[in-house]
N, C-alpha and C positions, 0 to 999 in steps of 0.2 A: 746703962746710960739713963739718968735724970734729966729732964729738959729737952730741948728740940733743938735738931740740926737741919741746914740745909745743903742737900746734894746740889753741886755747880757745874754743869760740865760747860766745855770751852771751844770753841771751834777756832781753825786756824786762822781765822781773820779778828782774834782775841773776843768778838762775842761772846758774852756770858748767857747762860738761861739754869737755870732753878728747877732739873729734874725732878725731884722729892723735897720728903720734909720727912722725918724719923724723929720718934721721941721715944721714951721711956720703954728699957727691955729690949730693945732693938742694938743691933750692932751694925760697923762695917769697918771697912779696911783690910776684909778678907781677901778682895779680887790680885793684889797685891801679895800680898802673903803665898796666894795658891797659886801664882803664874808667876813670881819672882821676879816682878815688871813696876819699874813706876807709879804712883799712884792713877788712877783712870779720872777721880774726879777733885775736885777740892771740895772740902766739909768745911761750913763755917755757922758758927754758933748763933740762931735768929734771933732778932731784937726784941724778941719777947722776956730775955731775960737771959739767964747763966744758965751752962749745961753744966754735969756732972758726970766726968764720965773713967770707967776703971781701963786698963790698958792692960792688954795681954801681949808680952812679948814673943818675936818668933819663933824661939824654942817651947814657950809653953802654951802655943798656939797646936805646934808640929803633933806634940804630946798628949792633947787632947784630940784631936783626928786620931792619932795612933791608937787611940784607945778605945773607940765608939766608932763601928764600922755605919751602922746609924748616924751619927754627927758626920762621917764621912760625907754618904747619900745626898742628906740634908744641906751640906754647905757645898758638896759641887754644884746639886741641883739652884743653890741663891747664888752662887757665883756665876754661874750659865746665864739665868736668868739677868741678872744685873749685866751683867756685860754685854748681852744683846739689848736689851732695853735703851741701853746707853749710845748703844750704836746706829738705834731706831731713833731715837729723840733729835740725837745728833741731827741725822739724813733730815726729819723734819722738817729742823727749823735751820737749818742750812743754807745761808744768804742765797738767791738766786744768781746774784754776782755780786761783784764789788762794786759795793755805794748802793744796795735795796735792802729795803727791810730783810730778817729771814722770811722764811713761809710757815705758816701756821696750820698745820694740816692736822690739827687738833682740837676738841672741846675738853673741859675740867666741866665734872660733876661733884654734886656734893649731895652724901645718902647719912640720913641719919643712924646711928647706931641701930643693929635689926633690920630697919628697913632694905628690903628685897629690891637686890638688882635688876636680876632678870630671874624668870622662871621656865625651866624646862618645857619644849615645844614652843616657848616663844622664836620670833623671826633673830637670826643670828645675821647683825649688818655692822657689827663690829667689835674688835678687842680694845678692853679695858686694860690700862695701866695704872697699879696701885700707887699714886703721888705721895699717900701721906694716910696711913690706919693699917686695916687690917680684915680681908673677907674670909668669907666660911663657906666651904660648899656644904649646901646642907643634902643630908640624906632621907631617907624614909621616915613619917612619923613615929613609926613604931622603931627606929631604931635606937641602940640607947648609945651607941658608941659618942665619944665624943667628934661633930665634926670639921674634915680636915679643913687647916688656916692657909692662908698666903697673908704675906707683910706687905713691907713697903718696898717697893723697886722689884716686885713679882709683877707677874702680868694671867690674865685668862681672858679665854674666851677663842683662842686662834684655834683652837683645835674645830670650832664649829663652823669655819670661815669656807667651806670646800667649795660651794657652790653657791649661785644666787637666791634662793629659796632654803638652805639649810635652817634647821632650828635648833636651838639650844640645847645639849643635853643633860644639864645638870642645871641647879638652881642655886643662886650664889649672893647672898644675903652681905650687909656690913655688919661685922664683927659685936653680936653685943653686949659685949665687955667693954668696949670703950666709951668713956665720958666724952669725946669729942666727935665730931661729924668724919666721916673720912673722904676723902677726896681723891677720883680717880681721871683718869685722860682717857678719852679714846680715841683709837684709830677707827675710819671707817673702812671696811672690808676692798673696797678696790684701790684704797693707797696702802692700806696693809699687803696685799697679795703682790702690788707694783714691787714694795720693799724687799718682799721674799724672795722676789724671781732675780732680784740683784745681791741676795747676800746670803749665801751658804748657811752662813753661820745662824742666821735666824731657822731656816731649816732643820739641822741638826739640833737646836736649840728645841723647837717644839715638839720635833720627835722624844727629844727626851725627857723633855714635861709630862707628855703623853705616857709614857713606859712607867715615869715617876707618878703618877695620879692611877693608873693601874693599879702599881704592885701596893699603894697605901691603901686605895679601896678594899682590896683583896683582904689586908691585911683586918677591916674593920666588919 
């Protein structure tokens, strides 16, 4: 993909809200593909200009999983991801009833490229959602591996949420390869835990971030 899109999701009372923003390199339309379900969100191209973008049909979608057990890993783990994310934004901003605003139980940050999120042993009081770029956990100075990415419509930081006084254990910088700022959402730790205790699925969900961010360190 050339260009920027924007992720919409929808609530049954036809409210719109503008989960993401994905540009260049980035993909989606996976979540569908892998669960054989209806699209989850609509994608529509920002008034910033024309996207450009190539299309992989179902079969030679199927074909490229069948062949990279790696790509396999990788796309349940963004698929997991994105569909809890979507389910969490949802609940968000979820009208209180019918005829009130939604609720906003969200701030948007914006970190210049490099520039350091958070750093390990700092106070851990909430998970970041990545709206629009791309972060890096960074590792050891001396190490030389390249460090691991998260895109757009990933999320970190739940795994440090156990307690009120927990701290960070890793250090999570914006991506510095990108020319533009990147822009993330956070939850704060006691509407995030509220979420968790009502939805499996975010549970399962960060457990298997957690097994996923293991076996990659391992790996580096």
């Amino acid at each position: 993909m050339d260009g920027q899109v924007q992720v919409v999701l929808e609530h049954p009372g036809g409210q719109e809200m503008v989960s993401g923003t994905m540009g260049r390199g980035q993909y989606f339309g996976e979540i569908g593909l892998l669960n054989n379900k209806p699209r989850a969100a609509t994608i529509r191209v920002t008034s910033e200009g024309e996207a450009a973008l190539m299309a992989v049909d179902r079969q030679t979608f199927e074909q490229l999983l069948s062949d990279s057990e790696e790509t396999q890993r990788a796309m349940a783990l963004m698929t997991r991801q994105r569909s809890t994310i979507n389910a969490v934004m949802r609940a968000l901003a979820a009208p209180v009833s019918k005829g009130q605003m939604p609720r906003m139980d969200y701030e948007f940050h914006t970190f210049a490229p490099g520039e350091t999120i958070f750093r390990a042993d700092d106070v851990a009081d909430c998970l970041y959602y990545i709206y629009s770029g791309a972060v890096e956990i960074v590792g050891a100075e001396d190490e030389v591996s390249p460090p691991l990415r998260l895109e757009t419509g990933q999320y970190f930081g739940a795994e440090d949420l156990r307690a009120p006084d927990s701290k960070r254990t890793q250090t999570i910088r914006a991506a510095v390869d990108r020319a533009e700022p990147i822009r993330l959402v956070s939850i704060g730790r006691e509407k995030f835990l509220h979420l968790v205790h009502d939805n499996q699925m975010i549970v399962d969900d960060i457990a298997a971030a957690l097994r996923s961010h293991a076996v990659a360190e391992h790996k580096h």
